[in-house]
C-alpha positions, 0 to 999 in steps of 0.5 A: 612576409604577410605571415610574419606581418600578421604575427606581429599585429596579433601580438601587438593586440594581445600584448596590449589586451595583456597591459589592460588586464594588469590595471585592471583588479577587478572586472565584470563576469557576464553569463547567459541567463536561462530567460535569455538574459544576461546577468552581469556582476563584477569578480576579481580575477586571480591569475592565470595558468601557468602554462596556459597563458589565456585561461582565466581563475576567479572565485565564486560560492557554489550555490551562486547565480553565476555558479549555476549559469556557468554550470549550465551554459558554459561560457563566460565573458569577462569585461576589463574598462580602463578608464583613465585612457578609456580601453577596453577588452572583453574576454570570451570564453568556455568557463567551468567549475573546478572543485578540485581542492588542490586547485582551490588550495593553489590558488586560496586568498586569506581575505576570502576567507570572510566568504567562505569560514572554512577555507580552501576545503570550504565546500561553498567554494569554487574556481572559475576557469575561463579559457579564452577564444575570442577577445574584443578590446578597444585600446588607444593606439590599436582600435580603430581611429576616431577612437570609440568608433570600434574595436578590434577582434582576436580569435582563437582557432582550434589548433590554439593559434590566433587570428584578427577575425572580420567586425 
């Protein structure tokens, strides 16, 4: 009975992480720097794995800063505010960089094209892929009462089930 209780609250959370992230089209990228800062700037998620539900796609140049800081670090968060209902969730992750062209190919946008004249074989383009372990998210009717007094946290263990993790 606690099981199926705690399941429930898991995908109430997620669920409501998932309606965040679809009004939300674009979101901050922050990356641990190499003098231990973080460098922050904003991309436009592209869509998820089909099949892998928390695993996160962006585009991004080859020869960029957070190109280089993905490369070196491996992680990723990706922070998605709401502002009208002022929510929140930050999406942390291991990131890497796809330069598999069938990759880029799936997931090409024609407005890119502006950033990148060759298209998907443009050698400067890379895909980011985020694969999400920890989430925070701070959203109406799930974050702690008063609301902005916290937030809540999701973890993802290494068998790929969730769990609500301690603040």
């Amino acid at each position: 009975m606690l099981e199926d209780r705690r399941a429930a609250d898991i995908e109430r959370l997620l669920a409501a992480v998932r309606q965040t992230m679809a009004k939300v089209a674009i979101c901050w990228a922050a990356t641990p720097a190499a003098n231990g800062d973080v460098s922050v700037r904003v991309v436009e998620p592209i869509g998820v794995a089909p099949d892998e539900e928390w695993t996160i796609f962006f585009a991004t140049s080859a020869r960029s800063r957070k190109a280089k800081e993905i490369k070196r670090a491996g992680r990723l968060m990706l922070g998605y505010q709401h502002h009208p209902d002022r929510s929140y969730v930050a999406l942390y992750g291991r990131a890497a960089l796809t330069v598999e062209r069938s990759v880029i190919r799936a997931h090409w946008r024609e407005p890119w094209r502006v950033y990148f004249p060759g298209g998907p074989d443009d050698a400067n383009l890379v895909i980011v892929r985020l694969i999400v372990d920890r989430i925070e998210l701070c959203v109406p009717g799930v974050a702690p009462e008063p609301f902005g007094s916290g937030h809540v946290t999701v973890a993802r263990e290494a068998a790929g089930a969730w769990t609500i993790a301690a603040n």
